[in-house]
C-alpha positions in Angstrom: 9.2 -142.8 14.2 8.2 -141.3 17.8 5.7 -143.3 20.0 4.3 -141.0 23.5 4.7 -143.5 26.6 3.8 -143.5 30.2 5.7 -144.7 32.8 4.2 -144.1 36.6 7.5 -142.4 38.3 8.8 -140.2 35.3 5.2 -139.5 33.9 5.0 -139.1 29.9 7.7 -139.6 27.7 8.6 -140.0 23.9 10.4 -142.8 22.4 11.9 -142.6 19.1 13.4 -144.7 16.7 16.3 -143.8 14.3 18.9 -144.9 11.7 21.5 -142.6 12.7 22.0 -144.4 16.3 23.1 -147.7 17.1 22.8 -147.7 21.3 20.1 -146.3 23.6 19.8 -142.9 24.7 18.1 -140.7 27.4 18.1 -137.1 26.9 15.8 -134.8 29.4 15.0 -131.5 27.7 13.4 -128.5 29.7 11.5 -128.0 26.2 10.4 -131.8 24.9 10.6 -133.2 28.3 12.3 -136.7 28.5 13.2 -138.9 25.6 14.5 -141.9 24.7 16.4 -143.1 20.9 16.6 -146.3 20.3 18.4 -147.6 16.8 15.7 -148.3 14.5 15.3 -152.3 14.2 15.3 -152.6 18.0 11.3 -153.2 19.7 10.3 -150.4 21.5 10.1 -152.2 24.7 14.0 -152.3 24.5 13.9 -148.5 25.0 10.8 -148.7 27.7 13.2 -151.3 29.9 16.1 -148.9 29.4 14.4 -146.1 31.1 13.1 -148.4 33.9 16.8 -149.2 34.7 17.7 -145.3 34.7 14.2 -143.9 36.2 15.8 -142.6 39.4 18.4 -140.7 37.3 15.9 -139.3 35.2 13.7 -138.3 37.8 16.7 -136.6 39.5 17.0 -134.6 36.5 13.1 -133.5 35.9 13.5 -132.6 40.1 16.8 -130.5 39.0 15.1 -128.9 36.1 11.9 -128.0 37.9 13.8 -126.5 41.0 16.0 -124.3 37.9 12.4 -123.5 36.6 11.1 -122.1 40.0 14.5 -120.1 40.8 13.8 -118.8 37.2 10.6 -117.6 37.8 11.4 -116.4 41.3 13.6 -114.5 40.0 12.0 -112.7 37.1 13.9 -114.3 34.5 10.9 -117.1 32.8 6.8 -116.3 33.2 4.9 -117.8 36.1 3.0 -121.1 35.0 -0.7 -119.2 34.9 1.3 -117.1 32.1 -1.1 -116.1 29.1 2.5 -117.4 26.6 0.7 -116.7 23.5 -0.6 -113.1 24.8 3.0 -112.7 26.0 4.9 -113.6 23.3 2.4 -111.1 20.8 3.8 -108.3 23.3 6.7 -109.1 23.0 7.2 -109.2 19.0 5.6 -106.1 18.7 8.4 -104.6 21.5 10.5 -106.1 19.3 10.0 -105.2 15.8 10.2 -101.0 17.3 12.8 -101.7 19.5 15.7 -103.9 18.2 16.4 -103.2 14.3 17.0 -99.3 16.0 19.3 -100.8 18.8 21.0 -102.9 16.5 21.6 -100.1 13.5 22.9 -97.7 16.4 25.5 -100.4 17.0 26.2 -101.2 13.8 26.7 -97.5 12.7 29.3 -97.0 16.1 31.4 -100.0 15.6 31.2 -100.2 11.2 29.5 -103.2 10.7 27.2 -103.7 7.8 24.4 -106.3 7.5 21.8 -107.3 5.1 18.8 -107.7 6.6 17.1 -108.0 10.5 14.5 -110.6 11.0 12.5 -110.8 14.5 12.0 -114.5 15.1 10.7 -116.4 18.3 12.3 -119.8 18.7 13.7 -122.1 21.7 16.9 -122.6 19.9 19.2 -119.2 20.1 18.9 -115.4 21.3 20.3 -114.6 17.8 21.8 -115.7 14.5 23.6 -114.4 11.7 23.0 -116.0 8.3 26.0 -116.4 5.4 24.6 -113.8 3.4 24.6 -111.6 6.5 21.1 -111.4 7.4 20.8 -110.9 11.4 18.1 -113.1 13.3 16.8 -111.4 16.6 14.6 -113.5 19.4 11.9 -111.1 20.4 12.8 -113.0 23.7 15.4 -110.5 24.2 12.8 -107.9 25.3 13.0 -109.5 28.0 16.2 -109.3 29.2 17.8 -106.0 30.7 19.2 -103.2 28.1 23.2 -104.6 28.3 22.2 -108.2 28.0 19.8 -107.2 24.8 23.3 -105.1 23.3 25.8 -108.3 23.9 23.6 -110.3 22.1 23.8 -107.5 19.5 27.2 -107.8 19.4 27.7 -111.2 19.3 26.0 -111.4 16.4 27.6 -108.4 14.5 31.1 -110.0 15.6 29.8 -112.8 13.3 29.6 -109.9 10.3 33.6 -110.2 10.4 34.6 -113.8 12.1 31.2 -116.1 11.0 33.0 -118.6 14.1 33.9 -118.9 17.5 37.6 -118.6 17.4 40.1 -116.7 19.1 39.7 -113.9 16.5 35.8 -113.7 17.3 36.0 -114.0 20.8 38.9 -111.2 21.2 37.0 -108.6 18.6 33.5 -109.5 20.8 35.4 -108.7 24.0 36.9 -105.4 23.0 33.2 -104.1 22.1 31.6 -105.4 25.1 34.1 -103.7 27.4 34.2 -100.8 25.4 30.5 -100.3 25.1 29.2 -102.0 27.8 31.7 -102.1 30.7 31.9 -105.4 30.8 34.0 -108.4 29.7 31.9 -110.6 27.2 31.9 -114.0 28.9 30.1 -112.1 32.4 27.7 -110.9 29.9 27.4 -114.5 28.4 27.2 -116.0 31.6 24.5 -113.4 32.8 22.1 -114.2 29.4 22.3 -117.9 29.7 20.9 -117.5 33.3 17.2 -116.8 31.5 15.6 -119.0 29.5 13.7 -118.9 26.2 9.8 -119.8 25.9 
């Protein structure tokens, strides 16, 4: 159960109840904004008084997120706010859909890695997926990243073709491609993708 609240420093925010928590909790998302569970049986005001008591922490974090937000855009790596999203992101699938099942098959092919199928998605959850029947997920946000950024994400997910984790044995196979193919050790490219953000 989610009820939309004002408060006059933070602005909105949702409060929701549910059976799988038995204490408060504040999470502030750059994507759903601020939120607060509360267990289910407990009033909704309980939740309202919590966030009173942590406002200044919370508006430290919307301040942090919003200054992130601004360097981001700054920097070319998220839209300006006066962004047309739903014109971008129609670009962007289309660049997509021509662009990475190629990329990916040329990796595949070089490195012997076979896959079922490749699905161009647009979500705020991951740059990429592989599935246990070895389908491969690509965000059409990747169009916007630079060529090597757009082929570690490749890898990453054709790594998961062989190791479907993140242990040692992934990690070591992901690093040996990305330094062969791209010059690079995997964890600078990591670090480099996870600079942008996904809309």
């Amino acid at each position: 159960m989610e009820r939309l609240c004002h408060d006059p420093v933070i602005g909105d925010y949702i409060l929701v109840k549910s059976k799988r928590v038995s204490r408060i909790s504040i999470r502030v998302s750059p994507v759903k904004g601020v939120v607060v569970t509360i267990p289910y049986w407990a009033p909704y005001r309980l939740g309202s008084a919590f966030l009173a008591v942590r406002r200044n922490w919370v508006a430290a974090c919307l301040k942090k997120q919003e200054d992130m937000r601004q360097k981001a855009v700054f920097e070319g790596k998220m839209p300006s706010p006066d962004t047309d999203l739903e014109a971008l992101v129609a670009s962007l699938r289309k660049e997509a859909k021509a662009y990475l099942p190629h990329r990916l098959a040329f990796w595949a092919e070089r490195y012997g890695f076979e896959y079922g199928k490749v699905f161009i998605k647009h979500n705020l959850s991951n740059w990429g997926s592989c599935s246990a029947k070895k389908n491969i997920n690509l965000n059409l946000n990747l169009m916007r990243l630079d060529e090597p950024l757009r082929d570690y994400v490749m890898l990453h997910e054709l790594c998961h073709l062989r190791h479907p984790n993140h242990g040692p044995a992934f990690h070591t196979l992901l690093d040996t491609l990305c330094r062969d193919a791209l010059g690079k050790p995997a964890r600078e490219l990591e670090k480099e993708v996870k600079s942008y953000r996904l809309i």
